[in-house]
C-alpha positions, 0 to 999 in steps of 0.5 A, spaced: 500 500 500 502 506 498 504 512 503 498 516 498 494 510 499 495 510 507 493 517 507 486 518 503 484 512 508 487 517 514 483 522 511 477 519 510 476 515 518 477 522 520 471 525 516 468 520 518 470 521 525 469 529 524 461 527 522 460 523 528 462 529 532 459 535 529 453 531 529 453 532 537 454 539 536 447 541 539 449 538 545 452 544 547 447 547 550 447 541 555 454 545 557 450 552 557 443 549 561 450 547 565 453 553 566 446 557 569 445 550 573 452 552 577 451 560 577 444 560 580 447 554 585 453 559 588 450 565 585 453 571 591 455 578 593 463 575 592 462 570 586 458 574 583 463 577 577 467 570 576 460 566 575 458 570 570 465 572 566 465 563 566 458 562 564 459 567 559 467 564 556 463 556 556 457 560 552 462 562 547 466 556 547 458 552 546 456 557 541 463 557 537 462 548 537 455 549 535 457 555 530 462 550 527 458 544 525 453 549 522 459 552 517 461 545 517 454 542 514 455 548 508 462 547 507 464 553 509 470 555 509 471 552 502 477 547 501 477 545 509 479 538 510 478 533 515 485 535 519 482 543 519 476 541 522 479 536 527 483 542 530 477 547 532 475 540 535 482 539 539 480 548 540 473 548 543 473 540 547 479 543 551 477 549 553 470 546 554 473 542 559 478 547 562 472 552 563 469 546 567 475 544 570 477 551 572 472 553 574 469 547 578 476 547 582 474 555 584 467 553 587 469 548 591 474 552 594 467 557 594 462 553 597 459 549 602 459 541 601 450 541 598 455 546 593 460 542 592 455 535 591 452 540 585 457 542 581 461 535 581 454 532 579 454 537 573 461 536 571 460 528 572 454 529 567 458 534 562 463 529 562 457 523 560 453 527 556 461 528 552 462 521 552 460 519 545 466 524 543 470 517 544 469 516 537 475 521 536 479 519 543 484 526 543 477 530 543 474 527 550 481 526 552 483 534 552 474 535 555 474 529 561 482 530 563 483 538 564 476 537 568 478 531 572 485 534 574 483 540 576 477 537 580 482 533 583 487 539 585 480 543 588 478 537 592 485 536 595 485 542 597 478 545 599 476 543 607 470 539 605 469 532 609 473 527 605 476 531 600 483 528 599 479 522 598 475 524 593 481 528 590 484 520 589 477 518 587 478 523 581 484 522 579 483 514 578 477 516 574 480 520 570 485 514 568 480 509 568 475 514 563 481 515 559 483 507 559 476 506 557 476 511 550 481 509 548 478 501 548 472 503 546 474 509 541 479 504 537 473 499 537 468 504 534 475 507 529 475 498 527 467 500 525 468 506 521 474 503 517 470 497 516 463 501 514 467 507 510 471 500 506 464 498 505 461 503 502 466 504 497 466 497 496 458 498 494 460 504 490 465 500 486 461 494 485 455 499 484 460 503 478 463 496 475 455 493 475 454 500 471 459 499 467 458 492 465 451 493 463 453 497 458 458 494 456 453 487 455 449 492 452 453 494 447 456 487 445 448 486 445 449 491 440 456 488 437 453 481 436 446 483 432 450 489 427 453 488 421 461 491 422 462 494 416 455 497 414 452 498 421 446 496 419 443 490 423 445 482 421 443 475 420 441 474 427 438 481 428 433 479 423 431 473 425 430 476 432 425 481 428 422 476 423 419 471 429 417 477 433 413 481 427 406 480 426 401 478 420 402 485 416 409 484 414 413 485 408 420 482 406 424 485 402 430 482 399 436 486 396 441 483 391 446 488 388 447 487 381 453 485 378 457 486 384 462 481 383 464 484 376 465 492 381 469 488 386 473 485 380 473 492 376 475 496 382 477 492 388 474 489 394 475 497 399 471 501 393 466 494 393 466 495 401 464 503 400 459 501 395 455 496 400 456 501 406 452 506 401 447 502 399 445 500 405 445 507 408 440 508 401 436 502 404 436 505 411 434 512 408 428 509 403 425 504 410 420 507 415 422 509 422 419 502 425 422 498 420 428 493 419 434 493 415 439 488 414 445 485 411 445 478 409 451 476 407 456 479 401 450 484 397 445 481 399 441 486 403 434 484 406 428 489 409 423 488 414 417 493 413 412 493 419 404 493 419 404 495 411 400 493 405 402 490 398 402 497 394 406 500 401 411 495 400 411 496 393 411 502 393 418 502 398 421 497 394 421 502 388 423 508 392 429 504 394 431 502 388 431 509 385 436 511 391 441 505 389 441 507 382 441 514 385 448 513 389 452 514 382 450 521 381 450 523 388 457 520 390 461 519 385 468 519 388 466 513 393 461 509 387 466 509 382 460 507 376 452 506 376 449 501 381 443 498 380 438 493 385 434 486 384 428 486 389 425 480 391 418 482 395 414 477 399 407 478 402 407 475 410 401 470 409 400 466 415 398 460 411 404 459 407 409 462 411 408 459 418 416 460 420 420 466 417 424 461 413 418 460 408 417 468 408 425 468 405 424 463 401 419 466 397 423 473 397 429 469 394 425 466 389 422 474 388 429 476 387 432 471 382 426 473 377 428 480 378 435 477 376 432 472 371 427 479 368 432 483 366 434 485 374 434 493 376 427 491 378 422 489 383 419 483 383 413 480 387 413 472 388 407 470 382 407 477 380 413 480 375 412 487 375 418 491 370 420 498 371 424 503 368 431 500 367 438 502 367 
């Protein structure tokens, strides 16, 4: 694994790290509701001053965590990373807990032992409440430490009952507390790496599963086209002429003399001279029918929902546009190219499977060879037009 490698995934468990926190940011206010519960319970003449200047800093240490969360959720400032806001985390968790921690230490120093009994039942619930930060264990170590050492320092000092051995209870606390996070914020980093590397694994398998398809898609298309004049092949049509229903015509398309071109002017003039016929084919058909290639010059289309004099009448308008192709593409048609044209009738009687229905365009198509060619010809039903 690349150092690179290492470092996206450091970046990516620390965002989710950072998510984790700044979700819990609304409990801020629990520190506000806190701070007040304090000032009412030690609230006098000599302490009045100190409890308002520390309830008004952890006003501002609680806004400024609240505030944060806000910017964060509008990507505010643009191109911060994980590591940025990592560090207004370090900024208002410490000074959150070195408030509490300073400040529960001066009123235990100011205060009878119901006093003191309040504002370690506050500070105690300040540091459960914070206990979900264990996710990210350097953000509730800098709050519950800072709060538990001072605590310990104001109760060896203070003259109430007991409070050397509270002092000692605070500070096996604070390193049981701290024990505690770091097992159980290595278990919930364990989880996050392991839901961040499913999800990408999900969106990876989500892309490759896209990507698939459309390839499938696309070989789909591969495996029923014509490589060289892109219209549709053998296997597309007999897909279509099994699918289609009883008012249906089929037009076979035969190049005349196409061999003789080939030879005159060689098989990649040949090869343009077919890619421009069926391109002729293509523009002569309506939107819903098929056209295909069926192998050399031969080129076959379906007509959809048609009559007889309709698909007569496409026959025709395909053959003049063949004929056409020489004036209008002299540089790739090197001379006149004309088509014989086998037309067949769908009759559900006589062609109960596609192949009847082929067989009789094919016969179609050798009359109009048989007849001159440059014409269409319609099975038991010759009809000459104007040649070439």
């Amino acid at each position: 694994m690349t150092d690179a490698t290492q470092t996206d995934r450091r970046s990516d468990l620390l965002a989710l790290q950072m998510d984790a926190l700044y979700k819990n940011a609304p409990a801020s206010f629990l520190s506000i509701a806190g701070a007040f519960l304090a000032l009412l319970t030690y609230w006098g003449p000599q302490t009045a001053s100190v409890l308002v200047a520390w309830v008004a800093c952890v006003g501002a240490v609680a806004l400024l965590h609240i505030g944060s969360a806000v910017a964060r959720s509008r990507h505010r400032p643009a191109g911060w990373t994980p590591c940025h806001w990592a560090q207004v985390i370090h900024v208002c968790y410490f000074s959150s807990g070195l408030l509490w921690g300073a400040g529960g230490a001066w009123m235990l120093g100011h205060g009878d032992e119901q006093q003191a009994l309040v504002i370690c039942c506050i500070a105690m619930g300040a540091v459960t409440v914070t206990f979900p930060a264990v996710v990210y264990p350097p953000a509730y170590n800098l709050f519950q430490v800072p709060i538990f050492a001072l605590f310990t320092f104001g109760l060896a000092r203070s003259e109430h009952q007991f409070g050397d051995l509270l002092a000692v209870a605070s500070a096996l606390l604070c390193l049981a507390l701290t024990v505690i996070a770091h097992g159980i914020g290595a278990q919930l980093v364990l989880a996050l790496r392991l839901s961040s590397e499913n999800r990408k694994l999900a969106e990876t398998l989500k892309r490759r599963g896209a990507a698939l398809e459309v390839a499938n898609r696309e070989l789909e298309a591969l495996s029923l086209t014509d490589p060289l004049t892109g219209v549709a092949n053998r296997r597309k049509l007999m897909n279509v002429l099994r699918g289609q229903g009883p008012r249906q015509a089929l037009l076979i398309v035969d190049i005349d003399h196409f061999k003789a071109y080939n030879d005159s002017f060689g098989h990649v003039h040949g090869d343009a001279c077919l890619v421009l016929v069926a391109r002729a084919i293509a523009a002569s058909v309506g939107e819903g029918d098929l056209v295909a290639r069926l192998g050399g010059e031969e080129f076959v289309a379906v007509l959809a929902d048609v009559e007889d004099e309709q698909a007569q009448a496409t026959a025709e308008l395909i053959r003049a546009n063949v004929q056409r192709l020489f004036s209008v593409h002299p540089n790739e048609v090197r001379r006149t190219v004309t088509v014989s044209i086998g037309l067949a009738l769908r009759d559900e009687a006589r062609h109960p499977t596609p192949m009847e229905l082929m067989g009789d365009a094919d016969d179609a198509v050798y009359r109009a060879k048989n007849a001159g060619r440059n014409r269409v010809c319609k099975i038991r039903d010759e009809r000459r037009v104007a040649s070439a």
